[in-house]
N, C-alpha and C positions, 0 to 999 in steps of 0.2 A: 196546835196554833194558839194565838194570844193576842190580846189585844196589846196595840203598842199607840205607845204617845211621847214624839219629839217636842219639847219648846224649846225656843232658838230667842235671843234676847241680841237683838241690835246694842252693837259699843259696848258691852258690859265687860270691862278685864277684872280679872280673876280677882284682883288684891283689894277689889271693894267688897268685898262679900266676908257674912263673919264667918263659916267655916275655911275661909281661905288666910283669915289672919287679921282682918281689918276689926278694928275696936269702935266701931260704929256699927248699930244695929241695922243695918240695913237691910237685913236678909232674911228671917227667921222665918219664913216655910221652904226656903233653899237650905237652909240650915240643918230644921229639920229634917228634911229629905235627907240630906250628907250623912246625918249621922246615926242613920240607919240602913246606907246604901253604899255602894262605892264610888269614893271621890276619886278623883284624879289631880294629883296639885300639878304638875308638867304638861298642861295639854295646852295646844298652840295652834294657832289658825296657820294655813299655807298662804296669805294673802291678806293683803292691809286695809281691807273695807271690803265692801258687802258684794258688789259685784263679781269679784275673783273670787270671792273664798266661799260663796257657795255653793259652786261644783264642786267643792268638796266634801262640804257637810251632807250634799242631796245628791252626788253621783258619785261619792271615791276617788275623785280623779281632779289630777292639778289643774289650776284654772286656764293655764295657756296652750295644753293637750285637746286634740279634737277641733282643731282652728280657733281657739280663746274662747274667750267667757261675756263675749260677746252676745253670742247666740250659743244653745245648749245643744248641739250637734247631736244626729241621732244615732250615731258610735257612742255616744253617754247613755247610760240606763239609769235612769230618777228612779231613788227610790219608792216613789209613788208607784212605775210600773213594775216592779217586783211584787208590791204585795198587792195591786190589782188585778195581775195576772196570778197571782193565787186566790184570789176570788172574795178579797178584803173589799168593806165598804171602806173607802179612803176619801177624807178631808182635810183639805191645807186650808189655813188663815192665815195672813198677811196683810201688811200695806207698806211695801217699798216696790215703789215703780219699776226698780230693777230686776224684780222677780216676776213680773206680771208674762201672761200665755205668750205675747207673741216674744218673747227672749227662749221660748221653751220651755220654761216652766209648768206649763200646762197638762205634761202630758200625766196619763195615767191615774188622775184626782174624777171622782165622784160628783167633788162636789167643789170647787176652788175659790175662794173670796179674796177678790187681787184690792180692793180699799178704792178701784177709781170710780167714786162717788162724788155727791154737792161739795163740793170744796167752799161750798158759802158765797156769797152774793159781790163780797169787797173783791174775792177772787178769780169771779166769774168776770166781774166789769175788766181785772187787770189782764183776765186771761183777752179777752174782747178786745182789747187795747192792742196787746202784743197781734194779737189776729190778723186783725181789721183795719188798722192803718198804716199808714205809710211811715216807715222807721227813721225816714228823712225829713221828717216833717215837723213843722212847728207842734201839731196838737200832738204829739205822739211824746213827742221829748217832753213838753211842759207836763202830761201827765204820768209817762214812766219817772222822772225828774218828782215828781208829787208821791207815787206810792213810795219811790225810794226812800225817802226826806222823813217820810211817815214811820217808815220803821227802825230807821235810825233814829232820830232825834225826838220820835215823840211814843217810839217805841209798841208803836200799834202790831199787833200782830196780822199779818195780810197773807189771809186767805190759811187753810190747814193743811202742813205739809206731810202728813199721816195721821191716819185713826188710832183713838187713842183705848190704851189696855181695857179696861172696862169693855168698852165697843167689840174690841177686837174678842176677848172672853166673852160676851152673850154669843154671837155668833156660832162661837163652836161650842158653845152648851147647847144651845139649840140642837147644832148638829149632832152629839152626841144623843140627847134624850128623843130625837128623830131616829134611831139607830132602827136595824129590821132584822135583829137578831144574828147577822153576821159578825166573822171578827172585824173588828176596827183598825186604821190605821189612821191618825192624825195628827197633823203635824200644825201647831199654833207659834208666828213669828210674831214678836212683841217689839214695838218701833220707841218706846216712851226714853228710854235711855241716851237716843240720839237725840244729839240738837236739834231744834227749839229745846231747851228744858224749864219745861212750864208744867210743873210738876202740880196736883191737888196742892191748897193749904194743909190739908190733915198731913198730909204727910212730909212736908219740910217744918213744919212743928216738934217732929221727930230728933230734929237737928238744930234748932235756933228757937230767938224770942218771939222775933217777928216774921211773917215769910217776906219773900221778894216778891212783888206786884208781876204782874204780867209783862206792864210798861216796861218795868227794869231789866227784868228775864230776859223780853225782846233786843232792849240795849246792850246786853254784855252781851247778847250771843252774836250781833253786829261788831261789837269790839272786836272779841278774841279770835273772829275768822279774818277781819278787814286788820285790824294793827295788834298782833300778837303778842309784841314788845312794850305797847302801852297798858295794857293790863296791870292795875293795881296789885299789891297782896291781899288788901280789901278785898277788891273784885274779885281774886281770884277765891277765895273762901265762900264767898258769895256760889261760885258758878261750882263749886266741888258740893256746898249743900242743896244746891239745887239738883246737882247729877244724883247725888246719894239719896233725896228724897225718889228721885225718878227713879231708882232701883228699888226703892220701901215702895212705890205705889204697882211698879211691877212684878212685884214678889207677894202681894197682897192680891191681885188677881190671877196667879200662876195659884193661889194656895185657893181661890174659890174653882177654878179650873179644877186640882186636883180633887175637891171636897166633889165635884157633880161627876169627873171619873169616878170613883169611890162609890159614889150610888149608883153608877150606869153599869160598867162592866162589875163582873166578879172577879177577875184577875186581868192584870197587866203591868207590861215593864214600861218605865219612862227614862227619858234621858231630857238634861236641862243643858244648854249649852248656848255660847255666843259665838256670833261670826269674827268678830274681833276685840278688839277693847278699844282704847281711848284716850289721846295726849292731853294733859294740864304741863303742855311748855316743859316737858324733860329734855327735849329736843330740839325746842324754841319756838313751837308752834300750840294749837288746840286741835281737838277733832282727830281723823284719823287719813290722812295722806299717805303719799307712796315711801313708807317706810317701814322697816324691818327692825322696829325698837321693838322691845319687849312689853311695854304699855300697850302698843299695839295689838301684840300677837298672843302677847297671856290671856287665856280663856278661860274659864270654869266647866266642868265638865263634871254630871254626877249623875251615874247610872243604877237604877233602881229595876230587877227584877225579882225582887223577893226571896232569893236566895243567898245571895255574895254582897261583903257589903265588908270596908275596911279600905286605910289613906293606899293610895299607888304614888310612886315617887320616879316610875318609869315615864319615860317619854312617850306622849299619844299626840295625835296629829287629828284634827279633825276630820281627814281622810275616814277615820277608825270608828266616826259615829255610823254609818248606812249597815257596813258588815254588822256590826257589833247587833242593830236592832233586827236587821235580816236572820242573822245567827240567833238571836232570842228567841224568836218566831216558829225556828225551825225550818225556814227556808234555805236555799240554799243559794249561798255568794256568788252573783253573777261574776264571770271570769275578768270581766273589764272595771273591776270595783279595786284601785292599789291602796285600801287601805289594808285592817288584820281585826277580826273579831276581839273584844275584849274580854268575851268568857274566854280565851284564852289564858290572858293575864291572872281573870280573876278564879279561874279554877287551880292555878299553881304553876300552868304548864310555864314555857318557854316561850317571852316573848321576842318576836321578832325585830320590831321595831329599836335604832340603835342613833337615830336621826331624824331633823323635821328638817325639810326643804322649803322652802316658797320661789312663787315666782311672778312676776307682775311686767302686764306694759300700758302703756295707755293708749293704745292703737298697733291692730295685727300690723305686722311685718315693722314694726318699731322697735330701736334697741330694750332687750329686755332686761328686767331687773332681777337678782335672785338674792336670799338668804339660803344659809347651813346653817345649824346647830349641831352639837351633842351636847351633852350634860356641862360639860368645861366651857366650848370654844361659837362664839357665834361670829360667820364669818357674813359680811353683804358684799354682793357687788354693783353699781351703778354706772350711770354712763359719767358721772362723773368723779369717777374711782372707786377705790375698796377700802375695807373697814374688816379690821378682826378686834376681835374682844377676847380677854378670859372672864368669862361670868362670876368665874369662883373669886378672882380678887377686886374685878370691876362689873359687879352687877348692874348696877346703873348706865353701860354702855358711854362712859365718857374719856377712856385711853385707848386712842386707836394702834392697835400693837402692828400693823400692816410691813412692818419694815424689821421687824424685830424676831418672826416667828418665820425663818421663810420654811421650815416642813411642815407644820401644821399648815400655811398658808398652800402649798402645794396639792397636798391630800386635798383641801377644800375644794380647792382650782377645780382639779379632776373630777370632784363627785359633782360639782356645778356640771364641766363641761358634760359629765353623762347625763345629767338630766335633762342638758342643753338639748341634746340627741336626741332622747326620749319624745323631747315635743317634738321636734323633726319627723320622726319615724309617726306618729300618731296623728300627724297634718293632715286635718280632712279640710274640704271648703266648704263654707259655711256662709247662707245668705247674707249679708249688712242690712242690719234693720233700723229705717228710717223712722226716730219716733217722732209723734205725732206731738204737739207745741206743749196738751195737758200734762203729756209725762215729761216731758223738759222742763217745765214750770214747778211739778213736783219733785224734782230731782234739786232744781236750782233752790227753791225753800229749805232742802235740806244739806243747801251747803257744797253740792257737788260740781266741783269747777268742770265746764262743758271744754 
């Protein structure tokens, strides 16, 4: 056995990063890593934001299987409880509300740090507001009408919509250097990439003269989610050196993470990897919504066991990270895991994978959404029609060929409608969990339309 360590990077698409091609520093102990490890340039989340597409990355399996991604059904097997039940001291860090115990996330951790902490005094009073009074009433509207106005126009930041990297990295150093001689398994999520981007000054100095004030930070990110189309080119420069520092500040404590790995264990493999990536308006929007673009779903993925290390240009699914650190381990691949190990790939063999799927709804029993890929063709389908692409001539996704390929469009049909099935056949029912106003409040900070 071996010690093993996931980091997971909310928003980050691949094409910011410099071992991924991007000519801004943004990255250099990701970098490092790459290019001593095995990168993966084609790896692609099944799902367009953080809630669907981490049944993938933590159980192998598509977000809408086992009654959605709602609640984490106990027909899923987290990888926490694989290497718990081989006798791992196992630690998660986080701070997205989406992930916290009662979604299921809980199960199989030692030791689990979900972030619902002092959200600060400004946000306690708003939380108290929302609580406590009457939402029809005069003093409720003048003062939710007040915190609003505050951070639009005067750009205050109200109340903290996740812990920031720093925070999030002492905690599992701690837990690390707390270790009792058993193997480890831990798995640290990093939120700084998402909006708010209120990045350290040291680190948007990387990128400009001057940095962007808090104030202002707080303002475009009001802008770009409220009118997407009035966004500046200015603005927009603005809100891309802001994101790019937010990847320099969390790359900077991924590299103090790996430096107290380095002194704790004597060996182990890591894997770096995002849940999604991130629209600057290729699409017409910001942020990450229910779509199937490639800003979206382009990942970074780079696997370091100390062995295999060189670029892969095959297609990986973030299904492929759990097998992958399971199989490092030397454990063995729970039967209900649909990803494929990548010591597969990386030892020469034969991979399997020939396709990324996704699938998304926003409410069980809701019509649902899917993308296909191969290397060539990405096909989506919505409730309000379909969309095919050639990637090789329109990689920016902006010629919808829908009317133009009808066999490729067919083939697609069919591997959709079997997947379609697949969630059928996997249908289990699954509690509804009613959350409580703190984790609404921290969802809605970060932009998540209720």
């Amino acid at each position: 056995m071996s010690n093993v360590l996931l980091v997971t990077i909310d928003s980050l698409r691949a094409d910011h990063l410099g071992c991924y091609g991007y000519e801004r520093d943004t990255s250099p102990v990701i970098d490092d890593l790459a290019a001593d490890a095995a990168m993966f340039e084609n790896t692609f989340a099944h799902a367009c934001s953080t809630r669907p597409s981490f049944p993938s990355i933590l159980t192998s399996s598509y977000a809408l299987m086992y009654g959605g991604y709602e609640n984490i059904s106990e027909e899923r097997t987290l990888i926490s409880e694989v290497f718990d039940d081989a006798g791992y001291r196992t630690g998660g860090f986080h701070s997205n509300a989406y992930l916290n115990p009662e979604f299921g996330y809980g199960r199989g951790w030692d030791t689990f740090f979900d972030s619902m902490t002092d959200p600060g005094t400004v946000a306690r009073l708003r939380q108290y507001v929302k609580s406590n009074l009457d939402k029809d009433g005069i003093i409720y509207q003048t003062l939710a009408t007040a915190f609003d106005k505050a951070e639009r126009q005067a750009g205050a930041s109200i109340g903290s919509a996740y812990v920031d990297a720093d925070e999030i990295t002492d905690h599992a150093i701690e837990w690390l250097r707390d270790g009792d001689h058993r193997d480890d398994f831990l798995w640290v999520h990093y939120m700084d990439v998402h909006h708010p981007y209120v990045p350290p000054e040291e680190h948007q100095l990387k990128f400009r003269d001057e940095p962007v004030t808090e104030r202002r930070a707080i303002q475009l990110r009001r802008k770009f989610i409220e009118d997407p189309q009035e966004v500046t080119d200015e603005e927009l420069d603005d809100i891309i050196d802001l994101y790019d520092a937010e990847i320099r500040f969390t790359d900077a404590e991924i590299g103090r993470l790996l430096n107290a790995a380095d002194d704790v264990w004597d060996d182990y493999v890591v894997a770096v990897t995002a849940d999604h990536g991130e629209e600057f308006r290729e699409h017409g929007e910001f942020s990450h919504f229910a779509k199937f673009y490639d800003e979206v779903l382009h990942v970074p993925l780079v696997f370091d066991d100390g062995e295999h290390a060189g670029e892969y240009t095959e297609l990986v699914g973030l299904l492929d990270v759990s097998p992958t650190l399971v199989d490092a381990a030397g454990l063995e691949i729970p039967d209900n895991f649909y990803g494929h190990s990548l010591l597969s790939l990386t030892s020469g063999n034969d991979w399997p994978r020939t396709e990324i799927l996704g699938d998304w709804a926003s409410e069980p029993g809701e019509e649902r959404r899917f993308a296909y890929r191969d290397h060539r063709w990405k096909y989506i389908r919505r409730p309000r029609g379909e969309e095919l692409y050639d990637l090789t001539e329109d990689p920016d996704e902006q010629n919808n060929l829908i009317d133009e390929e009808p066999d490729v469009l067919e083939e697609f049909r069919q591997a959709v409608d079997e997947h379609d099935q697949t969630i059928d056949d996997t249908h289990v029912d699954v509690e509804h969990i009613e959350m409580d106003e703190s984790v609404k409040q921290q969802l809605r900070d970060l932009g998540y339309r209720e």
